[in-house]
VOPAFI-482980 format. One record per atom (N, C-alpha, C): residue in one letter; residue number from 1; x, y, z; atom name. Coordinates in nm, 4 decimals. Layout:
N
PT   type   seq          x          y          z   atom
PT      A   NUM          X          Y          Z     CA
...
end
This chain:
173
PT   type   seq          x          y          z   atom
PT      X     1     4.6022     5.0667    -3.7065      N
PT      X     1     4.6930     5.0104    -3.6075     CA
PT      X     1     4.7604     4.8876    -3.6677      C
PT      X     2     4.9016     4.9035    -3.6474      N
PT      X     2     4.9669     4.7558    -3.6932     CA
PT      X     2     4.9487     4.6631    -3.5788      C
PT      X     3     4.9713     4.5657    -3.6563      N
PT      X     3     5.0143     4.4039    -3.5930     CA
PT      X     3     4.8732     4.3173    -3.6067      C
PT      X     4     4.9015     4.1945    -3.5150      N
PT      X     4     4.8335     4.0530    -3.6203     CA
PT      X     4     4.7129     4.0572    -3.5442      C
PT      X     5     4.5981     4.0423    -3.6627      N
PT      X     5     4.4490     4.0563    -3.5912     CA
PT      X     5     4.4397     3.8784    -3.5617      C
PT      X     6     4.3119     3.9400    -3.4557      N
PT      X     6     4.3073     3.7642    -3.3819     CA
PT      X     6     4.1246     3.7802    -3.3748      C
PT      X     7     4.0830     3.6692    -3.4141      N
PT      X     7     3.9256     3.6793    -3.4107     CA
PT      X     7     3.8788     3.6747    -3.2762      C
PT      X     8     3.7525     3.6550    -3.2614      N
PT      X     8     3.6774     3.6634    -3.1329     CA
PT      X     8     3.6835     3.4848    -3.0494      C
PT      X     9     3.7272     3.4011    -3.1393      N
PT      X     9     3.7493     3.2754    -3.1226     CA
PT      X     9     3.8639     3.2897    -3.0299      C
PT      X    10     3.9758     3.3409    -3.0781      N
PT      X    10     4.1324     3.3237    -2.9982     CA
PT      X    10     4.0587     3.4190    -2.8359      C
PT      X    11     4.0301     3.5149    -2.8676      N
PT      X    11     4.0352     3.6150    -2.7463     CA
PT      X    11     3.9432     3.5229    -2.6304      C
PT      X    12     3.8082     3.4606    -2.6947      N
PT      X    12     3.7520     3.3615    -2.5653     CA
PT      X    12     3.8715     3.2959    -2.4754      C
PT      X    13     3.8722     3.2024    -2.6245      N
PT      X    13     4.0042     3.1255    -2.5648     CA
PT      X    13     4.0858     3.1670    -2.4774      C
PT      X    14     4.1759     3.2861    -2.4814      N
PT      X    14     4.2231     3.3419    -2.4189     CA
PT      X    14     4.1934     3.3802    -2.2705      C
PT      X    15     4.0352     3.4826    -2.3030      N
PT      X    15     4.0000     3.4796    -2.1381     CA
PT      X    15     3.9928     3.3332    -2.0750      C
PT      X    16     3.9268     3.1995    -2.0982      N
PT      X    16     3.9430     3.0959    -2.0027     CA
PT      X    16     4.0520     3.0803    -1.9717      C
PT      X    17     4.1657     3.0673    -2.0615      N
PT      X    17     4.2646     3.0448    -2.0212     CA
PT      X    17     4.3715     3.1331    -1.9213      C
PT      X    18     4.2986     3.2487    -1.9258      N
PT      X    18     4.3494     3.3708    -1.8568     CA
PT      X    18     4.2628     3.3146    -1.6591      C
PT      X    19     4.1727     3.2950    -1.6939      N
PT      X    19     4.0758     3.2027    -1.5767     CA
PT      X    19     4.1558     3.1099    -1.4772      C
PT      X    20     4.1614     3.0392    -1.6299      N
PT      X    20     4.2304     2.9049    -1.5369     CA
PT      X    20     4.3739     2.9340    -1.4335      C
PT      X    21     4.4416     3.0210    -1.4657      N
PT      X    21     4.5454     3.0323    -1.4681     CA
PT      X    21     4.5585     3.1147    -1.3050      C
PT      X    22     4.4164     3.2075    -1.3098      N
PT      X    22     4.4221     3.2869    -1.2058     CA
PT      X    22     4.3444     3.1890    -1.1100      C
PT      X    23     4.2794     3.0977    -1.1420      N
PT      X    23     4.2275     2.9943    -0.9908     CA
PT      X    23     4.3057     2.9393    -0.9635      C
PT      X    24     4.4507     2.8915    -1.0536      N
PT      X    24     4.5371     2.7825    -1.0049     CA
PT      X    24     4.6370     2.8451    -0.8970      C
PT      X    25     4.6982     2.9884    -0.9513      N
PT      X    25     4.7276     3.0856    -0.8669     CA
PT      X    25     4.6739     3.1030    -0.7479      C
PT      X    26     4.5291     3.1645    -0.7492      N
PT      X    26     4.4880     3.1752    -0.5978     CA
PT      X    26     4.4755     3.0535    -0.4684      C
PT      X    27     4.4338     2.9248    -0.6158      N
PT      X    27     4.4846     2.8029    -0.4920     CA
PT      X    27     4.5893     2.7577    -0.4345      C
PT      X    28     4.6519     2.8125    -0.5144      N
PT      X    28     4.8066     2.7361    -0.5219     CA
PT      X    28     4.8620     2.8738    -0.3701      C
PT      X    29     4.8600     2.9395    -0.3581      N
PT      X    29     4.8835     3.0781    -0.2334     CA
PT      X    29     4.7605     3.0858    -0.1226      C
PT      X    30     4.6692     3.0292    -0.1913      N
PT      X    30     4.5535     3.1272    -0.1213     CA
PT      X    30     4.5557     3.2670    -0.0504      C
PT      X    31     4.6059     3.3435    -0.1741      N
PT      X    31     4.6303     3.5014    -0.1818     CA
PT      X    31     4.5404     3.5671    -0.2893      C
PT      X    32     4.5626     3.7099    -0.2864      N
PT      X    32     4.4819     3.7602    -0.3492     CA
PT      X    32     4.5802     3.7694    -0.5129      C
PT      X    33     4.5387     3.8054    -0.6123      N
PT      X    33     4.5944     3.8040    -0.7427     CA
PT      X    33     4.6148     3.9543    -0.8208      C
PT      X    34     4.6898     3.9729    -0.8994      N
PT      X    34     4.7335     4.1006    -0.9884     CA
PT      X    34     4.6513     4.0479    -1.0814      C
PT      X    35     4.5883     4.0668    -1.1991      N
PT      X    35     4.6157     3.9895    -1.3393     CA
PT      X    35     4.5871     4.1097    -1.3924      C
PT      X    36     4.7351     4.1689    -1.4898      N
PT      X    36     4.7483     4.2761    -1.5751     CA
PT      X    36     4.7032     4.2646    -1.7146      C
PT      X    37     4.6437     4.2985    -1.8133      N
PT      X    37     4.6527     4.3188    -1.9537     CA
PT      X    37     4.6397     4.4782    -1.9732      C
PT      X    38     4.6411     4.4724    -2.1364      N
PT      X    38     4.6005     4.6394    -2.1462     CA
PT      X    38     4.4767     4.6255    -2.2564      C
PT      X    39     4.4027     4.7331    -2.1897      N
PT      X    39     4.2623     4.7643    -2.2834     CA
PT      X    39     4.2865     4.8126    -2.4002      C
PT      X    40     4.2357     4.7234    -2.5133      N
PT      X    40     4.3395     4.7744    -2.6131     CA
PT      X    40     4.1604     4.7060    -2.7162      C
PT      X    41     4.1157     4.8117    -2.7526      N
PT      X    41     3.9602     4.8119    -2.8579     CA
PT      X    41     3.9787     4.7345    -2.9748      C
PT      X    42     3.9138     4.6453    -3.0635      N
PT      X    42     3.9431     4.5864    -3.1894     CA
PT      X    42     4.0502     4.4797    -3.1967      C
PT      X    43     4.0876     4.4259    -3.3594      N
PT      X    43     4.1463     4.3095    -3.3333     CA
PT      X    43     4.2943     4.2857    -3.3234      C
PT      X    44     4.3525     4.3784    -3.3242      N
PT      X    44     4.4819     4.3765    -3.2614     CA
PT      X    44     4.5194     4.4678    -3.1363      C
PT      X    45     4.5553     4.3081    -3.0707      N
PT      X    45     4.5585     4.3517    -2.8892     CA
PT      X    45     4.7101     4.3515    -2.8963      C
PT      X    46     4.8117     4.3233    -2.9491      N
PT      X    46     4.9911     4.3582    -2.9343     CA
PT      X    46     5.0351     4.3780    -3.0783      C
PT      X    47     5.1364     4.4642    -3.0119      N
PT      X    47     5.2658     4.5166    -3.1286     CA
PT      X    47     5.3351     4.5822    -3.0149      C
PT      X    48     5.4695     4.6590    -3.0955      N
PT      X    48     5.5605     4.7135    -3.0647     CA
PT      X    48     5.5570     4.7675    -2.9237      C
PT      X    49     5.4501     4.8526    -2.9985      N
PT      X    49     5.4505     5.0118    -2.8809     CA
PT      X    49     5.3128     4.9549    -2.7662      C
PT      X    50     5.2154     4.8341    -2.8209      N
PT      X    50     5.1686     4.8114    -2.6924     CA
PT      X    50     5.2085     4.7106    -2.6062      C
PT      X    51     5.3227     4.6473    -2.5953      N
PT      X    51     5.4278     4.6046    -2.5621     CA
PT      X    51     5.5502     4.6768    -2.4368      C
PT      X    52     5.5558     4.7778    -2.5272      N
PT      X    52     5.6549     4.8801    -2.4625     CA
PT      X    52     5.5409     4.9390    -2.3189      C
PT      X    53     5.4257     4.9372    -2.3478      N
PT      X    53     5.3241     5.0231    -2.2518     CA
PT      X    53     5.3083     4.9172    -2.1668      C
PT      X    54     5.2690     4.7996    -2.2491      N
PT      X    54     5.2964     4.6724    -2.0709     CA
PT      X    54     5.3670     4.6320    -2.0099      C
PT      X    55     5.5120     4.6666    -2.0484      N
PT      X    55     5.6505     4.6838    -1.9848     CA
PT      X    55     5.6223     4.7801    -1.8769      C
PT      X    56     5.5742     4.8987    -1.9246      N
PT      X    56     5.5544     5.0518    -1.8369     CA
PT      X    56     5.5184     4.9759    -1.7088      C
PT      X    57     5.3618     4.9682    -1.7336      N
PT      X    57     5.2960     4.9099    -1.6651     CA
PT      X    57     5.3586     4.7825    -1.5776      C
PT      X    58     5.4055     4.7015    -1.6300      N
PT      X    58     5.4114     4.5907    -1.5243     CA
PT      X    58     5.5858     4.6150    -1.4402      C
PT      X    59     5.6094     4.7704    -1.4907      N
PT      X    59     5.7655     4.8340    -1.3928     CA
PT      X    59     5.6829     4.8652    -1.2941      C
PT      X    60     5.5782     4.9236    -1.3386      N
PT      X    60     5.5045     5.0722    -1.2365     CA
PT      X    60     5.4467     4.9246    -1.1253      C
PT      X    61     5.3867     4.8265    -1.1426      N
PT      X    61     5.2959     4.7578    -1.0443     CA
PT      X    61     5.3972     4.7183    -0.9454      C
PT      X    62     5.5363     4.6566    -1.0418      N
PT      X    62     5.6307     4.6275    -0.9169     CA
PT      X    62     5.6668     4.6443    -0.7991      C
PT      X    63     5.6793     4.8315    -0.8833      N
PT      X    63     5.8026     4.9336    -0.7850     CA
PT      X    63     5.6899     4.9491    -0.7124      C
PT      X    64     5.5535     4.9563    -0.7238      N
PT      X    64     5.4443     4.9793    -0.6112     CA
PT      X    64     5.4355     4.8665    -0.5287      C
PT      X    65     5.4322     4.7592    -0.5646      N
PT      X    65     5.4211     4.6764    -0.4530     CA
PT      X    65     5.5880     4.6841    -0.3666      C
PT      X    66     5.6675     4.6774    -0.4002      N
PT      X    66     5.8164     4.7070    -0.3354     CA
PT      X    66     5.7770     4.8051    -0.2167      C
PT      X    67     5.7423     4.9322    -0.2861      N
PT      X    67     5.7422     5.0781    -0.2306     CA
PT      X    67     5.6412     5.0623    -0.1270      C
PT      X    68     5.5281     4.9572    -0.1023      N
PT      X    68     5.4558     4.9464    -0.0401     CA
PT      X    68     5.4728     4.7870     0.0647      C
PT      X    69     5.5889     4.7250     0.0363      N
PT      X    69     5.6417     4.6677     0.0786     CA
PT      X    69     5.5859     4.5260     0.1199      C
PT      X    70     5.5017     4.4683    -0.0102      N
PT      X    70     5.4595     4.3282    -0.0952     CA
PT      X    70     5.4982     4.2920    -0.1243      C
PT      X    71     5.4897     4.1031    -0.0406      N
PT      X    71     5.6150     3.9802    -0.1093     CA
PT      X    71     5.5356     3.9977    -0.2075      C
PT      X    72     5.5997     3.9488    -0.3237      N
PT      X    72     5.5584     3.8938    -0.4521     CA
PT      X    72     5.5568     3.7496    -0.4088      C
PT      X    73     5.4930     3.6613    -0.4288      N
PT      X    73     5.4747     3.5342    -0.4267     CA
PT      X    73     5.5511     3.4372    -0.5156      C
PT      X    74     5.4446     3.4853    -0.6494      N
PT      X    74     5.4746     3.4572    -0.7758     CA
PT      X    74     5.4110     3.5501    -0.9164      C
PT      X    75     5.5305     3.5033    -0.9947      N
PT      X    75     5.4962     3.6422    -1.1318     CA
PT      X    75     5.5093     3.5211    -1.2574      C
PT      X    76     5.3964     3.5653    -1.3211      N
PT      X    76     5.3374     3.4372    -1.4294     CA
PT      X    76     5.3412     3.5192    -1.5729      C
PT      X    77     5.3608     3.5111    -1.6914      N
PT      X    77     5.3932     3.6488    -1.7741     CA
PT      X    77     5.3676     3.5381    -1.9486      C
PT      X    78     5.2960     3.6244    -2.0069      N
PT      X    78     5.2258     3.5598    -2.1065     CA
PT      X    78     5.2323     3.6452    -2.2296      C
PT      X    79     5.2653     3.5761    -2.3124      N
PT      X    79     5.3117     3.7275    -2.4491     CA
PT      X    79     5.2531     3.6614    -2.6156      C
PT      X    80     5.1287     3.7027    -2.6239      N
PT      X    80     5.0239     3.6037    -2.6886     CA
PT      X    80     5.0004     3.7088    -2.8440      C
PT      X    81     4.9618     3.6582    -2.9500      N
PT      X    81     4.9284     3.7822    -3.0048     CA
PT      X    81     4.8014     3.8583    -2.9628      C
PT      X    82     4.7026     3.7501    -2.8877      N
PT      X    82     4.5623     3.8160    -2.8209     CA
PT      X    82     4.5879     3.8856    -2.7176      C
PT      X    83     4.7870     3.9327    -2.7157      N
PT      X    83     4.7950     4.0718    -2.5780     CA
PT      X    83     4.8879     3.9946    -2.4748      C
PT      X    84     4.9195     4.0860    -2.4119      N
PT      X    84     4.9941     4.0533    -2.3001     CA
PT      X    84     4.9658     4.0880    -2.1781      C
PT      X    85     4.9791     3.9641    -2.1005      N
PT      X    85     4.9358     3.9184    -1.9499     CA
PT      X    85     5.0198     3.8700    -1.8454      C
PT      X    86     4.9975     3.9365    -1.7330      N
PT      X    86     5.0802     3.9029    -1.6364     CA
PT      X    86     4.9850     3.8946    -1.5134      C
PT      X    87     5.0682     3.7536    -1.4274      N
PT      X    87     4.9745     3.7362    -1.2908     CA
PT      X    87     5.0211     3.7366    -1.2116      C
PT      X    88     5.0274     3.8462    -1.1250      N
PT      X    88     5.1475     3.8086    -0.9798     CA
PT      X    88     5.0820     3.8070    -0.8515      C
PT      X    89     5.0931     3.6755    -0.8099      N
PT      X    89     5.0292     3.6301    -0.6581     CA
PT      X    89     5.0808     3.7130    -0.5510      C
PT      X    90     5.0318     3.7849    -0.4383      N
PT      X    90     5.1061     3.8531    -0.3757     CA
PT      X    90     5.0541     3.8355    -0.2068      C
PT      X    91     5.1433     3.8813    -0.0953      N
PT      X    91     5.0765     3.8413    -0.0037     CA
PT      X    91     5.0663     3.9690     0.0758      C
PT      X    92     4.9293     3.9910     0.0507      N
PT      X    92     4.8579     4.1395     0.0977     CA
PT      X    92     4.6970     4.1023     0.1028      C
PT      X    93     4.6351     4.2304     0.1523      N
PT      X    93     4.5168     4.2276     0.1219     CA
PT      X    93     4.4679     4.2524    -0.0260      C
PT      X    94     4.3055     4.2138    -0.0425      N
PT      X    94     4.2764     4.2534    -0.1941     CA
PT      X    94     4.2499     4.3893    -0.2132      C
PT      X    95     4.1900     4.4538    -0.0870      N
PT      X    95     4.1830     4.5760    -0.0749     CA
PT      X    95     4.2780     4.6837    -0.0767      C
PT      X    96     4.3785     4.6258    -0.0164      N
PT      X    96     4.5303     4.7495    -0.0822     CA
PT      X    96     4.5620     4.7377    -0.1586      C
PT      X    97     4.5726     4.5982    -0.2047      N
PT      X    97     4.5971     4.6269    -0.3678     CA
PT      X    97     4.5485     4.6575    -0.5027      C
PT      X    98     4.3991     4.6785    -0.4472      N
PT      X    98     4.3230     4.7668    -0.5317     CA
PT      X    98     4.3281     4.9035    -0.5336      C
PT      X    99     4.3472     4.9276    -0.4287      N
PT      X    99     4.4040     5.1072    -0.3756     CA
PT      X    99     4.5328     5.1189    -0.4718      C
PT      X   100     4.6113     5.0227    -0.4693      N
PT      X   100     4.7277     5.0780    -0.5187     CA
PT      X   100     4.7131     5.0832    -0.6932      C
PT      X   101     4.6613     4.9724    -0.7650      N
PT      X   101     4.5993     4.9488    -0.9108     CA
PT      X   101     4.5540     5.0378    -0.9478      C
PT      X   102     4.4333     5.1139    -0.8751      N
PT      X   102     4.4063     5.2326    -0.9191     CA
PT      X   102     4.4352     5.3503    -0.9069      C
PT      X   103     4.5413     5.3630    -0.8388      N
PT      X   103     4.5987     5.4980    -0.8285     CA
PT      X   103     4.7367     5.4733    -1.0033      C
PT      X   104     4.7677     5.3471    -0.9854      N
PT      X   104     4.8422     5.3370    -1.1093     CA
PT      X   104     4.7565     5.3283    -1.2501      C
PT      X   105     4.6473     5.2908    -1.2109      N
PT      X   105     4.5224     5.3173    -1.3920     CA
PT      X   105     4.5352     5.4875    -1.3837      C
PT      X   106     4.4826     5.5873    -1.2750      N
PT      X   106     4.4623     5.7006    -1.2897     CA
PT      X   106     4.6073     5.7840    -1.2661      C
PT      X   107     4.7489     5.7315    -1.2564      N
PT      X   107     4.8493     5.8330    -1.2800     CA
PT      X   107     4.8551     5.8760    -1.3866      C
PT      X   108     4.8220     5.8535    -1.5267      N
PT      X   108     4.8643     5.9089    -1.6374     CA
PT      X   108     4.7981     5.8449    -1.7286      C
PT      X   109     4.7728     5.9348    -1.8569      N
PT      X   109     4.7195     5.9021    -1.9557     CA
PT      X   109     4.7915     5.7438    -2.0091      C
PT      X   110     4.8849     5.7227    -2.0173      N
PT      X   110     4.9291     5.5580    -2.0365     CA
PT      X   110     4.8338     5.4844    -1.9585      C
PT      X   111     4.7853     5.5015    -1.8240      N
PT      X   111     4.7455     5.4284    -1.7046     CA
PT      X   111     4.6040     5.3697    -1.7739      C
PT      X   112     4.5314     5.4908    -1.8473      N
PT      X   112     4.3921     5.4905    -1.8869     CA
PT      X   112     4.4061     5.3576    -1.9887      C
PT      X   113     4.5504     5.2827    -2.0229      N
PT      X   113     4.5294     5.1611    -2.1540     CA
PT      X   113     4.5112     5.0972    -2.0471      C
PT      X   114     4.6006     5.0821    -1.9347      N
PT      X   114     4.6173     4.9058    -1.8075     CA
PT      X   114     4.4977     4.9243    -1.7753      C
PT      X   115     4.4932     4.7193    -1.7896      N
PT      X   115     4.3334     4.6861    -1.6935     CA
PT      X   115     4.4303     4.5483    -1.6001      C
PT      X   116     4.4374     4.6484    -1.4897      N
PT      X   116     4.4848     4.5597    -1.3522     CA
PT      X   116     4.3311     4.5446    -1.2548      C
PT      X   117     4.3763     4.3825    -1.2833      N
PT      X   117     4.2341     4.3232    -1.2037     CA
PT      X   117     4.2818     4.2676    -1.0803      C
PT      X   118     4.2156     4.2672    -0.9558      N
PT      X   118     4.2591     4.2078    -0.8269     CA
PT      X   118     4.1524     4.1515    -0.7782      C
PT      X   119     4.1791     4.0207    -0.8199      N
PT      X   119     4.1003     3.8704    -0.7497     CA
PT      X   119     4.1278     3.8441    -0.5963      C
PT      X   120     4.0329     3.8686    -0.5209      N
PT      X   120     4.0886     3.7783    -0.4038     CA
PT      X   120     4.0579     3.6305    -0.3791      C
PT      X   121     4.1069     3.6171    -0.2682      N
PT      X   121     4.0783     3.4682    -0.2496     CA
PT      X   121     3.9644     3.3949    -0.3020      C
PT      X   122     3.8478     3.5076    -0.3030      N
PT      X   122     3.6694     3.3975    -0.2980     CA
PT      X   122     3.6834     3.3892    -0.4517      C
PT      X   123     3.8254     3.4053    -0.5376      N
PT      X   123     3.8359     3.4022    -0.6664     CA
PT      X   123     3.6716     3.5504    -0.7237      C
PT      X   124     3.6689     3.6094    -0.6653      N
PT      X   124     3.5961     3.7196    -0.6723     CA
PT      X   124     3.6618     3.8918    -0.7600      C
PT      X   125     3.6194     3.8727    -0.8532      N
PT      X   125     3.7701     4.0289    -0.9097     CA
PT      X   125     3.6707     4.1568    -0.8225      C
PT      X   126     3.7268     4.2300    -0.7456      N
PT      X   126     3.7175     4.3459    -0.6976     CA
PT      X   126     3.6753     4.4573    -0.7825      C
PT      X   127     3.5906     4.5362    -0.7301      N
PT      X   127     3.5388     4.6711    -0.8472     CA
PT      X   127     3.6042     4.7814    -0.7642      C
PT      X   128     3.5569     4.9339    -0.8999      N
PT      X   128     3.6721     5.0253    -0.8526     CA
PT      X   128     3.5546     5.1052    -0.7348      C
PT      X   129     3.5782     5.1670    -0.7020      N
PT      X   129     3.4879     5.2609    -0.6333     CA
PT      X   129     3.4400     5.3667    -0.7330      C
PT      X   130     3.5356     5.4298    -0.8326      N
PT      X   130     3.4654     5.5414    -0.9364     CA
PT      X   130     3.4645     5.4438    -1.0925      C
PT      X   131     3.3416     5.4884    -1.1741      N
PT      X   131     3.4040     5.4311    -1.3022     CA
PT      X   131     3.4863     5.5027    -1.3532      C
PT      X   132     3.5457     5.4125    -1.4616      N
PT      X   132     3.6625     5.4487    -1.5429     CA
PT      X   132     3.5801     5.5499    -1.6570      C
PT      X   133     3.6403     5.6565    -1.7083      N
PT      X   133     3.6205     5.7631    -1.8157     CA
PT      X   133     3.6422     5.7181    -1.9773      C
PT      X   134     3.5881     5.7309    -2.0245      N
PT      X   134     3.5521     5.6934    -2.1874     CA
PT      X   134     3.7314     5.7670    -2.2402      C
PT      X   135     3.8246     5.6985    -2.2536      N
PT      X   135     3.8603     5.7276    -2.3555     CA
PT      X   135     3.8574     5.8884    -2.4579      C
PT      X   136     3.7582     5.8623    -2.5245      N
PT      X   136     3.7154     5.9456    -2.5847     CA
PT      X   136     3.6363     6.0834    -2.5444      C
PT      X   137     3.5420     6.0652    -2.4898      N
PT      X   137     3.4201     6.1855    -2.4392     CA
PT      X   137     3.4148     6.1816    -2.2931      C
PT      X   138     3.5118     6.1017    -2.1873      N
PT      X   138     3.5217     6.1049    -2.0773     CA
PT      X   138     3.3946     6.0663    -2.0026      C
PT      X   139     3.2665     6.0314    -2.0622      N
PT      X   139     3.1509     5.9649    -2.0200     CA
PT      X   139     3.1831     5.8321    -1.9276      C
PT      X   140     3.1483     5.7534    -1.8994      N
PT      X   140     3.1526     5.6409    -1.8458     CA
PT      X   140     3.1901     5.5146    -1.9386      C
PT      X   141     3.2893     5.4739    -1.9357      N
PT      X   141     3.3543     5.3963    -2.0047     CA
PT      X   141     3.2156     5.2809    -2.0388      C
PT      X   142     3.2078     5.1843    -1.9360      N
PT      X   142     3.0994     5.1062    -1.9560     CA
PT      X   142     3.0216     5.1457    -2.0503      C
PT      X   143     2.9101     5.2515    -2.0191      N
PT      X   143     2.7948     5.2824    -2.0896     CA
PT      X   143     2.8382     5.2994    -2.2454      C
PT      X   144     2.9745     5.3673    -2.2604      N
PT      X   144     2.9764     5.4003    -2.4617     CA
PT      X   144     3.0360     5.2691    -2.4663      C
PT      X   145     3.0954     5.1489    -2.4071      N
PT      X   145     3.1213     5.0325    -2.4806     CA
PT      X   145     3.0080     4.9948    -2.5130      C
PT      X   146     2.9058     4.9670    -2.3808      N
PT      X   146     2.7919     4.8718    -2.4157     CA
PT      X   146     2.7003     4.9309    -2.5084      C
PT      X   147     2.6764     5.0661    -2.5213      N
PT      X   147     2.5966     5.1610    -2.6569     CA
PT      X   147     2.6719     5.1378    -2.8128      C
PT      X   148     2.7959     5.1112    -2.7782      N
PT      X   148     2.8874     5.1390    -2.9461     CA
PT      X   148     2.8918     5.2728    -2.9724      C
PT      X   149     2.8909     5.3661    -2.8580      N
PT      X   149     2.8443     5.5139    -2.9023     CA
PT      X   149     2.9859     5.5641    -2.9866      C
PT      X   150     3.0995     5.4650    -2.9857      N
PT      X   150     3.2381     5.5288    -3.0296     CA
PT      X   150     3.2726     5.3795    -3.1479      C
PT      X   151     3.3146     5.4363    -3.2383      N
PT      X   151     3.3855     5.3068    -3.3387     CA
PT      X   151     3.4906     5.2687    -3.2841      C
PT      X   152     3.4992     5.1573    -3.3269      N
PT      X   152     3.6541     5.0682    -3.3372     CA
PT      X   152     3.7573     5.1840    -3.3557      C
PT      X   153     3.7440     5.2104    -3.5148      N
PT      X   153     3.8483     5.2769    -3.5519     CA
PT      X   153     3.8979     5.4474    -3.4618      C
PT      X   154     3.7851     5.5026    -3.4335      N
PT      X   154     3.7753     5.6180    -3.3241     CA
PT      X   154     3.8652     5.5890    -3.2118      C
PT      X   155     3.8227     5.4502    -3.1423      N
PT      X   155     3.9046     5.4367    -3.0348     CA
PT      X   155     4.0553     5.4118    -3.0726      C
PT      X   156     4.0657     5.3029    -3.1640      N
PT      X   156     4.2076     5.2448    -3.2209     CA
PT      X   156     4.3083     5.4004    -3.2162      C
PT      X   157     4.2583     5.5117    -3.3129      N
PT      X   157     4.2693     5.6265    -3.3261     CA
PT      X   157     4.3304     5.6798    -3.1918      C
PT      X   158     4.2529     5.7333    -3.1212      N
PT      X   158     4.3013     5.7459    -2.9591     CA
PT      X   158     4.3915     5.6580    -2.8869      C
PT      X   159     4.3852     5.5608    -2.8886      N
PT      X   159     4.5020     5.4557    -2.8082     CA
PT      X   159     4.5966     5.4796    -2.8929      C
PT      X   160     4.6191     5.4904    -3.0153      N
PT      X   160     4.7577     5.4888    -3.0774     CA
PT      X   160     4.8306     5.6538    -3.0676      C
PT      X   161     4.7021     5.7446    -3.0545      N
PT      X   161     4.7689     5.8733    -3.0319     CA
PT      X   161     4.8147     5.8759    -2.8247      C
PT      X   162     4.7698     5.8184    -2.7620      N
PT      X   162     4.8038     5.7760    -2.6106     CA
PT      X   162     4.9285     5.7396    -2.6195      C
PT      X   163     4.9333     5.5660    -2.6822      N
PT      X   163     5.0567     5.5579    -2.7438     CA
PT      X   163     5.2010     5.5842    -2.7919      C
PT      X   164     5.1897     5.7065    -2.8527      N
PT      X   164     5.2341     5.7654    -2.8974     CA
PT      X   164     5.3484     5.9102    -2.8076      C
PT      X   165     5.2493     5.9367    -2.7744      N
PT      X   165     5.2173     6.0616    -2.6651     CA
PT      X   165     5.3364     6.0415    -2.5535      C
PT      X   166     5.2692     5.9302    -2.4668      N
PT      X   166     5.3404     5.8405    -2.3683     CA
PT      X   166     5.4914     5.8177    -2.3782      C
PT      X   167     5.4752     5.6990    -2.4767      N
PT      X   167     5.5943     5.6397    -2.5325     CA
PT      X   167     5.6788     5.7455    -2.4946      C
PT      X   168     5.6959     5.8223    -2.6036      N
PT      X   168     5.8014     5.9255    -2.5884     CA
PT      X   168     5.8019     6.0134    -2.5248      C
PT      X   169     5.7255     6.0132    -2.3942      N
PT      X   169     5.7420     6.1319    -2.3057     CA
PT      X   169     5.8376     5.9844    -2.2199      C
PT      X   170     5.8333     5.8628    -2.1766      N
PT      X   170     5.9069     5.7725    -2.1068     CA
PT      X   170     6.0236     5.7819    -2.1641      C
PT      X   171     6.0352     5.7632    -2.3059      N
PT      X   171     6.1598     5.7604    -2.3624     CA
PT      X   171     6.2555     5.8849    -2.3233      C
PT      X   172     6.1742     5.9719    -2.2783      N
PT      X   172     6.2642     6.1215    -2.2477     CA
PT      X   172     6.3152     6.0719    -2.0986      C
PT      X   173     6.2608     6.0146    -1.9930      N
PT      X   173     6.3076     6.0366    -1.8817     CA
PT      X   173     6.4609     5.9316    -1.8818      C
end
């Protein structure tokens, strides 16, 4: 996979700062929160084409909250080499907008990269009702991260053929 590797130092960094950002948000509304990245295995979390997929992604969360007819509050948007992040405060429940997150993780194989998290107010991130599917062997995502039952490079492998796949099936429409 191209583009610029970032150690385990930047990515901490990153999540607090990804933290901070979502308490200042929820205080600042006292609403519930979006916070988008994409699951992206090993040490390069952006380039080109995973770029182009968090574009996808952060069209698709929009037109859903629109279509479902959610002020946006506020939209916070972060373009790091440790990945790209977006936080949009919204004024709904945390519960529909988890309904709606996961119907957009499970529309399409692109969906399986986005990790849309929805904080509510108690600054609490919401879980899904089903787990998410391995990538790879469709097992339980959790269990082969926390085993290592799949390599770096295995997964890298798969996300770039997703990638790939995607991309240019969007580029067709």
């Amino acid at each position: 996979m191209q583009g610029v590797e970032v150690g385990i130092e930047e990515v901490l960094m990153c999540r607090e700062r990804r933290v901070d950002i979502q308490n200042e948000m929820i205080k600042k509304y006292n609403m519930p929160l979006i916070s988008f990245t994409m699951n992206i295995p090993g040490p390069i979390k952006t380039n080109q084409q995973i770029k182009k997929a968090f574009d996808i992604g952060k069209t698709l969360i929009l037109e859903k909250l629109k279509e479902n007819n959610i002020e946006v509050l506020e939209i916070k948007e972060l373009d790091e080499n440790t990945g790209n992040e977006l936080f949009i405060s919204v004024n709904s429940t945390a519960e529909k907008i988890k309904s709606i997150s996961v119907n957009i993780e499970e529309s399409s194989l692109l969906g399986r990269l986005f990790d849309i998290d929805i904080i509510n107010v108690n600054f609490e991130k919401l879980s899904r009702k089903s787990f998410r599917k391995c990538l790879i062997c469709k097992e339980q995502a959790q269990e082969c991260g926390r085993s290592r039952k799949h390599s770096i490079e295995e997964l890298q492998n798969k996300v770039e053929e997703i990638l790939e796949k995607e991309l240019l099936q969007n580029n067709k429409k």
